[in-house]
N, C-alpha and C positions, 0 to 999 in steps of 0.2 A: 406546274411551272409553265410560264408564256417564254416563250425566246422571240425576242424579234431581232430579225436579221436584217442588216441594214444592206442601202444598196444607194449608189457604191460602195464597191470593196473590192479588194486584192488585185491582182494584177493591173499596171495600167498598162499605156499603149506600147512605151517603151522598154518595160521589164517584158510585156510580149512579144518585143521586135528583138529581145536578146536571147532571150528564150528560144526561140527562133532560126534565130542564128547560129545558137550553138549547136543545136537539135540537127540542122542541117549542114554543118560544117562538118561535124563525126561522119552523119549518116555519107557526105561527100569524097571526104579527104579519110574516112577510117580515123582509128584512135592512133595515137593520144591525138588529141589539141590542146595547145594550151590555154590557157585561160589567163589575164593578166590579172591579179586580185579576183575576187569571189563576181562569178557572172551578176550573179544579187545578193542581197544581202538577206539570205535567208538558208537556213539549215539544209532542210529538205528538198529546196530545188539543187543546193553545191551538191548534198549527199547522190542524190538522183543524178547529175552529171558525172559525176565522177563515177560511178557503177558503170557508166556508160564509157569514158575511156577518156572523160576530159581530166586535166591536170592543172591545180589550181596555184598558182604563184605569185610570188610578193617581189621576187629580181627577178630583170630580163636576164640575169648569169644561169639561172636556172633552166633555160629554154635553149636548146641546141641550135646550132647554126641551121637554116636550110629547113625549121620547122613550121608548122601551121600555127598560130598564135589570135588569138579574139580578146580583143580591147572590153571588159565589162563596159556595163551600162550608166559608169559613175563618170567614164571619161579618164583620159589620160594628158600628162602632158606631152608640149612638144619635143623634151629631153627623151622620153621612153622614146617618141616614135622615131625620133633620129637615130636613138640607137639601134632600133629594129631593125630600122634599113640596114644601118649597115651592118649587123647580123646575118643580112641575106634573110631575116626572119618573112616569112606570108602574113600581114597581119590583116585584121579581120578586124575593120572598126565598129563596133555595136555599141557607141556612147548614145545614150537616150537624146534627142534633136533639142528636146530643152536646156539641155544639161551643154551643149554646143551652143546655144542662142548664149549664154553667159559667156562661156569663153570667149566668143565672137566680138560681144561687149568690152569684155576685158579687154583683148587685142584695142578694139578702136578706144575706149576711152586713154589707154599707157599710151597710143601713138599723137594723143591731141594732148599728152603733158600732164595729165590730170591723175594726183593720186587717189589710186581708188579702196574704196573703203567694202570690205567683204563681209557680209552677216552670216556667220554660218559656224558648224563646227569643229575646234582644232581636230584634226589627224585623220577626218572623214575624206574617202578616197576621193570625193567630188570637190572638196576643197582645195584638197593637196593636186590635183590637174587642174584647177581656177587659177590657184597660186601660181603655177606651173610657165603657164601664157605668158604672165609680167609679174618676175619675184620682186623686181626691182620698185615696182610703183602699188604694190597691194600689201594694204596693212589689215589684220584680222582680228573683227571685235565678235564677242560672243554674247554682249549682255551690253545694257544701258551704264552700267560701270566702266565696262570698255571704253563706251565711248566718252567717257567723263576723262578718262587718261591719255588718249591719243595727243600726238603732240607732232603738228600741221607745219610746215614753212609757211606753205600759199592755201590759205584758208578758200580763197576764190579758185581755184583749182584743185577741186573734190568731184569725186562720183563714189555712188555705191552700188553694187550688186550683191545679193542674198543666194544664199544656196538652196534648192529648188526642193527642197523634203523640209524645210523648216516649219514651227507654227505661225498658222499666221497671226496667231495674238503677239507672240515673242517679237515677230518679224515685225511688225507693227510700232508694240515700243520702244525697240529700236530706233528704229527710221524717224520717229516720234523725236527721239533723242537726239538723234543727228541732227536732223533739221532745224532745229531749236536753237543749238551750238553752233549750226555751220548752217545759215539761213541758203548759200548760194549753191550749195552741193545739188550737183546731176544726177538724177537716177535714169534706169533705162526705162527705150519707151514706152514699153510693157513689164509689168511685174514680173519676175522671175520664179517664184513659189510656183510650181505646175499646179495644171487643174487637177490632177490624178489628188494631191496631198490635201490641195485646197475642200475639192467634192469632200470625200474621207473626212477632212475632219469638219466638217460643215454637217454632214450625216451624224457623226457623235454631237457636236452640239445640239443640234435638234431630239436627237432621237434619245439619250443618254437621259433625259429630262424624265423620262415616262417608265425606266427602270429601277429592280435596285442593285444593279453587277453591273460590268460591263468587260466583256472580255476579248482583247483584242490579239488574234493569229498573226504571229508576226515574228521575228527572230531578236536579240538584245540587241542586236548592232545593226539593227534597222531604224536608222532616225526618222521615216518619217511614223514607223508603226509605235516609236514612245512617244511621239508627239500625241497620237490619238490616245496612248494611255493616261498620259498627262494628260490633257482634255480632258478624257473622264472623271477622273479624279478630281482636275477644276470645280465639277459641280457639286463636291464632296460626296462622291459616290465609289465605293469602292472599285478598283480597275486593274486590272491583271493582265499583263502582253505574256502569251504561250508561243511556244512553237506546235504545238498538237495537245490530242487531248492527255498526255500521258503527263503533262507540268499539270492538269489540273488538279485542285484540291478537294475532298467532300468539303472541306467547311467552309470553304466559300461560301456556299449552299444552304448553308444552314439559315432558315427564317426568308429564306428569298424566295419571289411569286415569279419577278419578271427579270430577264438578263438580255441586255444586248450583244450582240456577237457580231464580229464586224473583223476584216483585216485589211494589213498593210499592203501596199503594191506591189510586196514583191513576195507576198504570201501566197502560194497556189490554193485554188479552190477546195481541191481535195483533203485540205488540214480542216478546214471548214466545217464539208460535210462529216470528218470524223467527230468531229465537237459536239457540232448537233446530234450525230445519233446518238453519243457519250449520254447527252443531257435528257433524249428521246427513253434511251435505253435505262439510263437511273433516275429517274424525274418525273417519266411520263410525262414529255414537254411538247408543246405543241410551239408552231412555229408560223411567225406572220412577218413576210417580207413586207418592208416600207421602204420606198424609194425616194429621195429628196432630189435625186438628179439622173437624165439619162447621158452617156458618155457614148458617143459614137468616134473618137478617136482614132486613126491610126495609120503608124508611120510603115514604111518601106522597109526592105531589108538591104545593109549596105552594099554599097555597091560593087562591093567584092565578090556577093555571092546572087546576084541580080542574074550574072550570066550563066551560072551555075543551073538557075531556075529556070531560063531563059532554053535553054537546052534539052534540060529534062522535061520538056514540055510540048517542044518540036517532034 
């Protein structure tokens, strides 16, 4: 069996900048920290934090007065962090900077009057903080049906933004859709899909052609890592999102030469190389990295803990 491994993959700059952050907020402040919703959306990195002393929550009721607290990487809104403060809570913002670039959006197109139209999906934490900025003027479509039913005052006062793990084929007919129905609608002045999801599934496109599996490391309630399943699948080729190799199956296996192996951004490496040896070890698989992109990317750590590092360093 051939495996080729695609490149990019897994972590991007932002699930590393949370990552990060949390690593260094324990090792700073001791356990617990709390953690607002899942640092990422992935099994093994929550399970990995929590062994370590972080504590993962869905209400700020949960979190004591006077506690250490880290915003994940999906973003929150501005309801949570009022109430942080006055909590007296420490918070420790680690929203990914693209994942901010929309909210930012959001604020200024609700302050110019203009309702705004969200591509993305119901109940995902990065939506639910989009929403968050202006409930008032964001309405949310998830498909080209969606937007066949929205139902507009001021057709001439439209924008839309897309949530940043989407596909970009989805994300496309969409927009496709909109525009069609609402010729005058605002989009921002750069795409909103990050490069981290874009790379990734640009990589399956290309690379998924020349296999016949394709297995993507990634957690279920990782939207951008089903998007890459989906992708695969697109080319009617069988495709399976794991969290490690213990979801994998022999009979996937069965009559197959070549498998691509590829994960989501917020997959750690290390699921990776368990897979490979999985496939090494029952296969006799050999392995050929293909790269479609190189990623030099990467963001700061917030600036809560800037001084933190700033010190330990003096």
């Amino acid at each position: 069996m051939k495996i080729i491994l695609a490149s990019p993959r897994g972590f991007c700059a932002g699930v590393n900048m949370a990552v990060e952050s949390l690593e260094l907020a324990i090792e700073s402040f001791g356990p617990p920290v709390y953690v607002y919703h899942e640092i990422v959306h992935n099994k093994y990195v929550v399970e990995s934090f929590r062994n370590k002393g972080a504590v993962f929550v869905d209400e700020l009721s949960e979190v004591p007065e006077g506690s250490n607290l880290l915003f994940s990487a999906h973003g929150v809104s501005p309801q949570i962090r009022k109430v942080a403060k006055e909590r007296q809570i420490f918070a420790i913002d680690a929203t990914c900077p693209l994942v901010t670039k929309v909210h930012l959006e959001a604020i200024r197109f609700a302050k110019e009057g203009k309702t705004i139209i969200l591509i993305g999906h119901e109940g995902h934490d990065e939506v639910i903080g989009t929403m968050g900025e202006a409930p008032h003027a964001i309405k949310l479509v998830e498909s080209p049906e969606d937007v066949d039913k929205l139902e507009i005052d001021n057709e001439n006062e439209l924008a839309f933004l897309t949530q940043t793990t989407l596909s970009v084929d989805d994300a496309n007919r969409i927009i496709k859709r909109l525009r069609h129905r609402f010729p005058n609608i605002k989009s921002p002045p750069k795409g909103d899909i990050c490069y981290a999801t874009q790379n990734r599934q640009e990589a399956v496109r290309v690379l998924a052609q020349e296999v016949d599996l394709v297995i993507v490391l990634g957690s279920q309630n990782s939207s951008n890592s089903q998007r890459l399943r989906e992708l695969g699948a697109e080319y009617g080729i069988p495709a399976h999102l794991v969290d490690g190799p213990d979801d994998l199956q022999a009979d996937w296996f069965e009559g197959v030469n070549s498998v691509l192996v590829t994960a989501g951004a917020s997959a750690p490496e290390s699921v990776v190389e368990q897979v490979v040896d999985y496939l090494r070890v029952n296969f006799e698989a050999t392995v050929e990295v293909k790269s479609i992109r190189e990623e030099k990317v990467h963001f700061q750590l917030p600036k809560e803990l800037k001084s933190i590092v700033a010190r330990s360093t003096n």
